[in-house]
C-alpha positions, 0 to 999 in steps of 0.5 A, a space after each residue: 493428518 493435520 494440515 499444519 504438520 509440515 510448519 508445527 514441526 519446525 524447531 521454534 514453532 511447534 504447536 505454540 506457534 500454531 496456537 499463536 497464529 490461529 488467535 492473530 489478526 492482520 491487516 493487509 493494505 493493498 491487494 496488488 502484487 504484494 499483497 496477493 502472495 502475502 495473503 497466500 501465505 499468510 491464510 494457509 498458514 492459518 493466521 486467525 483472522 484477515 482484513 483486506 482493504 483495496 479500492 481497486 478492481 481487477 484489470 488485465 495489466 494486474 494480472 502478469 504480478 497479482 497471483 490471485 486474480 484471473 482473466 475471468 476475474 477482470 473488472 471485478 473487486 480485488 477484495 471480493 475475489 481475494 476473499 473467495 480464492 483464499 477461502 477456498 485455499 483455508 475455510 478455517 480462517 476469518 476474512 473481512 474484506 473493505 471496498 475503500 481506500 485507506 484514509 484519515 477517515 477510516 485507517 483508525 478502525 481499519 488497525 482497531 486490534 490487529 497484531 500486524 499490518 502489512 502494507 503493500 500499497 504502491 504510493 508513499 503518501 499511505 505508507 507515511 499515514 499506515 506507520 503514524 498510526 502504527 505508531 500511535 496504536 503500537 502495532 508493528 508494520 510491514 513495509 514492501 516496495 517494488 520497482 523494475 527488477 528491485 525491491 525493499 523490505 523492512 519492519 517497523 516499530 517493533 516491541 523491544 524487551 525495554 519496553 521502548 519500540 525499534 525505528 520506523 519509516 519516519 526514521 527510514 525516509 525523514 524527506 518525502 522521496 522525490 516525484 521520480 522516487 513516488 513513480 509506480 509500476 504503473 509509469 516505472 513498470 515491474 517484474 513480476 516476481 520480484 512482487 511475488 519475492 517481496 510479498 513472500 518475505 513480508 508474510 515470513 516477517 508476519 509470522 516471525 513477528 506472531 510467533 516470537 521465532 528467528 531475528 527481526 528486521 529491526 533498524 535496517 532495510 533489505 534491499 533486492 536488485 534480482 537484475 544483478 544477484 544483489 542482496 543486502 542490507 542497509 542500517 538506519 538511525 533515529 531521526 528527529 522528525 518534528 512533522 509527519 506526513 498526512 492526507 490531505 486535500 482528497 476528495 470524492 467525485 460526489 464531492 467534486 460534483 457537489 461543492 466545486 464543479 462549476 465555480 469560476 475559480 476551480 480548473 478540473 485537470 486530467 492526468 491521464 494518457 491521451 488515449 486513456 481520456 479518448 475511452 473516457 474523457 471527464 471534461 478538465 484540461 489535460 496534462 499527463 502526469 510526467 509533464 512539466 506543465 504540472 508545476 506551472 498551473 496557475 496557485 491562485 486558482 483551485 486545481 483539482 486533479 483526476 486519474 483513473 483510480 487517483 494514484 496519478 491525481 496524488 502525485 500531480 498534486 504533490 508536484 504542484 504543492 512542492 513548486 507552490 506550497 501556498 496553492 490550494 490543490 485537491 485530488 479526486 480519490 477512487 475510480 472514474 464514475 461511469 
């Protein structure tokens, strides 16, 4: 029997649908707690052809929430281990899988012809540079966040009948949320299956979306707090941005090594926890990420931020530029060298 007969049989999807799903190509951001359901779902549905980027590798604290990975995978590259189990699940699907972080360098040809991006990457600075390039190539894009007990799901920039396309995050979130609101599940931690929830939902939109069955998520945002048995929705409007959020002031540790290490005007600083830089320590003076003294570094001097993948380095950064938006302050992207 075929192996998609339980969905071909559903009213509204059919073979059509099938046929649809089998030609579509996504792009999914982030193979971490939502994006490990998500990619579950998505490729034994038999979606034609997915794209995963992530910079990141297996650890064990990924575990508890990122359904795809094991302990025997722990240090090992997400994309490599999400590619071979998905596989294994459907061998009639393409996959193309990035060891990289999504940037302004690369975002471009990351969406070159997808029909959908699901982003589930944990920070928002990705999240505002995946909906401008949703928006300037007409893609629609899947937003998940998770926090705790709590999550949030909502579409962007869908086609219309008119011709015209629904809202998108710019609309959602005009203002950069706050340093608390930016917080991970690494500082603010999360249940597991309330990713595994969200991840699954975004798949549904996903093929929703492919297939052209059910009501879209179209101007409004889905909200979950499983702690207290809430669900609802909340509806937004157009709002007229006159600037969108974009990357700046990333660089690698090749070009720290190159153009900054050793310039008298130039401070390393180390985010990390205490007993992180005891395993590790990189040199640079050390502030934790929740510290105050964040955004009392000196603005006339370059701060350069590190972490051990970046996220932290991120937010420091932004901390700094929000107290002193004249400061010149970078962050070092991707993991720690060895």
């Amino acid at each position: 029997m075929d192996k998609y007969h339980r969905q071909k049989i559903v009213p509204g999807f059919g073979a059509d649908g099938q046929e649809k799903l089998s030609k579509s190509r996504i792009l999914v951001i982030g193979c971490g707690g939502l994006g490990c359901p998500a990619l579950v779902y998505l490729a034994r549905a038999g979606v034609g052809e997915l794209i995963l980027v992530d910079d990141d590798v297996v650890s064990e604290t990924n575990l508890h929430r990122q359904i795809l990975f094991d302990i025997d995978d722990i240090g090992k590259p997400k994309v490599e281990v999400a590619k071979h189990k998905l596989m294994a699940s459907n061998k009639d699907i393409k996959i193309n899988c990035f060891e990289a972080r999504v940037g302004l360098k690369n975002i471009r040809d990351l969406m070159d012809g997808c029909d959908v991006v699901l982003d589930g990457s944990d920070n928002f600075e990705t999240k505002y540079l995946t909906n401008n390039m949703c928006i300037d190539l007409k893609i629609p894009m899947i937003y998940g966040a998770v926090n705790r007990f709590e999550g949030q799901l909502a579409v962007f920039n869908l086609p219309q009948a008119d011709g015209a396309y629904s809202l998108n995050m710019n609309d959602l979130f005009p203002d950069k949320p706050s340093v608390e609101e930016l917080g991970s599940c690494e500082e603010n931690g999360v249940i597991g299956p309330v990713a595994g929830l969200i991840g699954q939902m975004m798949a549904i939109e996903c093929i929703k979306i492919i297939v052209g069955v059910g009501s879209q998520l179209i101007d409004k945002m889905m909200m979950i707090d499983s702690q207290n048995h809430r669900y609802h929705s909340m509806a937004y409007q157009k709002h007229d941005i006159k600037e969108v959020v974009k990357e700046i002031g990333e660089i690698s540790w090749a070009e720290y090594y190159e153009n900054y290490r050793g310039l008298d005007n130039t401070q390393l600083v180390d985010v990390r926890t205490a007993e992180e830089r005891l395993q590790r320590d990189q040199g640079g003076l050390h502030i934790e990420l929740n510290s105050p003294e964040i955004e009392n570094l000196t603005p006339s001097v370059i701060q350069i931020f590190y972490c051990e993948t970046g996220n932290r380095a991120r937010r420091a950064q932004m901390r700094l530029l929000a107290k002193s938006p004249d400061a010149e302050a970078f962050f070092i992207s991707g993991r720690l060298p060895v």
